[in-house]
C-alpha positions, -999 to +999 in steps of 0.1 A: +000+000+000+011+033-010+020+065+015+019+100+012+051+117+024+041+144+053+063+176+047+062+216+070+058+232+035+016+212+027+011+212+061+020+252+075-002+259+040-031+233+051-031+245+086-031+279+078-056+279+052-081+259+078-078+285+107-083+313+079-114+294+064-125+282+094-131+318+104-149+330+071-169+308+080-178+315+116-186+350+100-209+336+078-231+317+099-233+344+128-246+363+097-276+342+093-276+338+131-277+374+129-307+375+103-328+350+125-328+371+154-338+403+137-365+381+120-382+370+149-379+405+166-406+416+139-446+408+142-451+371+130-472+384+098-443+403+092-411+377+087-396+363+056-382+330+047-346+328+054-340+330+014-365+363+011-331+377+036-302+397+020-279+396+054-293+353+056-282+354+016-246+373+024-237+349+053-246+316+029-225+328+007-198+334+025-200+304+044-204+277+010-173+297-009-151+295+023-165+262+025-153+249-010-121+261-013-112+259+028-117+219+022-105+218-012-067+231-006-072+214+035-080+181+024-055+177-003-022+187+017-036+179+057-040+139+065-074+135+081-056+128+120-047+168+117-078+181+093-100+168+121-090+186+156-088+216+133-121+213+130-129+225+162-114+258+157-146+270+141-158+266+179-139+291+194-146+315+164-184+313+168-181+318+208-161+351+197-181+365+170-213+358+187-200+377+215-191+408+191-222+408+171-249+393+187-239+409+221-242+369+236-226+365+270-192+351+269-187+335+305-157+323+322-173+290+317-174+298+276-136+307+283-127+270+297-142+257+269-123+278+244-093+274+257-100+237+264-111+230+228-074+251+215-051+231+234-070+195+224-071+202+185-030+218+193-022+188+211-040+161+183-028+180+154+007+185+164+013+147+176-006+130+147+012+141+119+020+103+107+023+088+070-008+083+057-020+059+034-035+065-002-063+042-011-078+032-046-111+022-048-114-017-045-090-005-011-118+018+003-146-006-007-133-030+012-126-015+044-162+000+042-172-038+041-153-045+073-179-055+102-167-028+127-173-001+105-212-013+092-221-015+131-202+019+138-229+034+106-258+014+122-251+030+154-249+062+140-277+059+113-298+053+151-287+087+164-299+105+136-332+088+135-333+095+174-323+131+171-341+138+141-374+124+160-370+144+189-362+174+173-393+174+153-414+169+187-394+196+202-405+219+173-444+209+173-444+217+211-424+250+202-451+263+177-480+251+196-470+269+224-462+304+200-493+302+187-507+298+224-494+330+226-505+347+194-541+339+196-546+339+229-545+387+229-553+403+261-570+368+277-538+356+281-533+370+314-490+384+315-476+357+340-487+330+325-473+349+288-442+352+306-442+313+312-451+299+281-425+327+274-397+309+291-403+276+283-405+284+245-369+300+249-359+266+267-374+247+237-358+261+214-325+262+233-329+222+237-337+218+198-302+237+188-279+219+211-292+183+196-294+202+160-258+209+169-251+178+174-267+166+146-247+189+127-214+178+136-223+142+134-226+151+099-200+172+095-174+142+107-190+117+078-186+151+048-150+152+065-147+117+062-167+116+022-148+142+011-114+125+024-124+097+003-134+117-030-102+134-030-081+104-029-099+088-058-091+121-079-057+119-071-056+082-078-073+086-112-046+115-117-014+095-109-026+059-110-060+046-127-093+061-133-115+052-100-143+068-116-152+040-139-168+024-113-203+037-100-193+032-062-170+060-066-197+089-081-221+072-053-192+086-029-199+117-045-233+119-043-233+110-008-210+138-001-237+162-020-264+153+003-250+151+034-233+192+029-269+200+022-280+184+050-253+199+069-262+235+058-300+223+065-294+220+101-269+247+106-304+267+100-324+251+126-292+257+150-295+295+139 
């Protein structure tokens, strides 16, 4: 089996170009995060869809382009034991941003956890820089085969389905309870708005953190997709075409759906 040769020059260019990216994209999505909380500070008749938006428009934008060509130049010069941790450096750019421009609170507690994610993805990235190994297709096909793997995907494929159930339950009770609310005028005596007030807010707090979740759950398998694409390209460049086979543009497709769904959820986190 074939290796890729680690050197400083791919790696200082992968590295930087993820923390650069990484923060683009932070911006982006505390642009729409931005655009949902003006949006529901309006009269319900009143809001748009997110796409009716321009600031929602701006930060989608910004976040697919720094998206594409963040993972296009990380993946091809970072091995996937580095491009991982680095991952988690859009974390501590969110907790920032969302300080600065959606005036959240940014505890000592948020502060831990900042600098608690930095050293982790430090520490992993700058101890895991090993020789890879580059796969064809018949390769990847067969460790996708392997038993542990299949039960690791059926475990996971049960998460979803869990998270994706209670989310959806989560969101009935959340609009129930807003148009409780709405309908209910001056009846609905100010205590009991206040309430039903509160436990909307926790709700919908609940919903994002499993969304999250959800989120990054997906994120891992794109990470792990779009690991897989690129090595295929590169085979089919040096070695063989791997896309002769329809596994291959399956991996593709795959890839394709799970960004969207990515991007899908990103939105009910916002």
């Amino acid at each position: 089996m074939d290796t890729i040769p680690l050197s400083a020059g791919p790696i200082t260019l992968g590295v930087t170009t993820a923390i650069i990216t990484s923060f683009i994209q932070s911006l982006g999505l505390t642009l729409q995060r931005k655009s949902h909380v003006t949006e529901e500070a309006r009269p319900p008749h009143l809001r748009r869809r997110p796409f009716r938006r321009g600031l929602w428009r701006l930060g989608l934008i910004i976040f697919l382009s720094s998206n594409i060509l963040g993972s296009t130049v990380q993946i091809t010069t970072l091995p996937l034991v580095i491009l991982a941790p680095l991952q988690a450096s859009g974390l501590i750019f969110n907790a920032i941003l969302a300080s600065l421009m959606l005036h959240e609170g940014f505890t000592r507690l948020s502060l831990l956890g900042t600098v608690l994610v930095s050293v982790g993805a430090g520490l992993i990235a700058g101890f895991g820089a090993l020789e890879e190994p580059s796969h064809n297709l018949v390769e990847l096909l067969d460790m996708f085969s392997r038993t542990p793997f299949i039960i690791w995907m059926g475990i996971q494929g049960g998460i979803v389905v869990v998270i994706l159930v209670i989310s959806r339950v989560l969101l009935i009770s959340i609009r129930r309870k807003s148009v409780l609310m709405d309908n209910a005028g001056l009846e609905f005596m100010a205590i009991s708005s206040i309430a039903v007030g509160k436990s909307i807010k926790r709700l919908k707090i609940v919903r994002g953190c499993i969304l999250g979740c959800l989120s990054g759950l997906i994120s891992a398998h794109c990470l792990l997709l779009a690991k897989t694409g690129v090595e295929l390209v590169i085979r089919s460049i040096t070695d063989q075409n791997q896309f002769s086979h329809w596994q291959s543009w399956m991996i593709v497709l795959s890839l394709v759906v799970l960004e969207l769904a990515q991007v899908y959820n990103f939105q009910g986190v916002c």
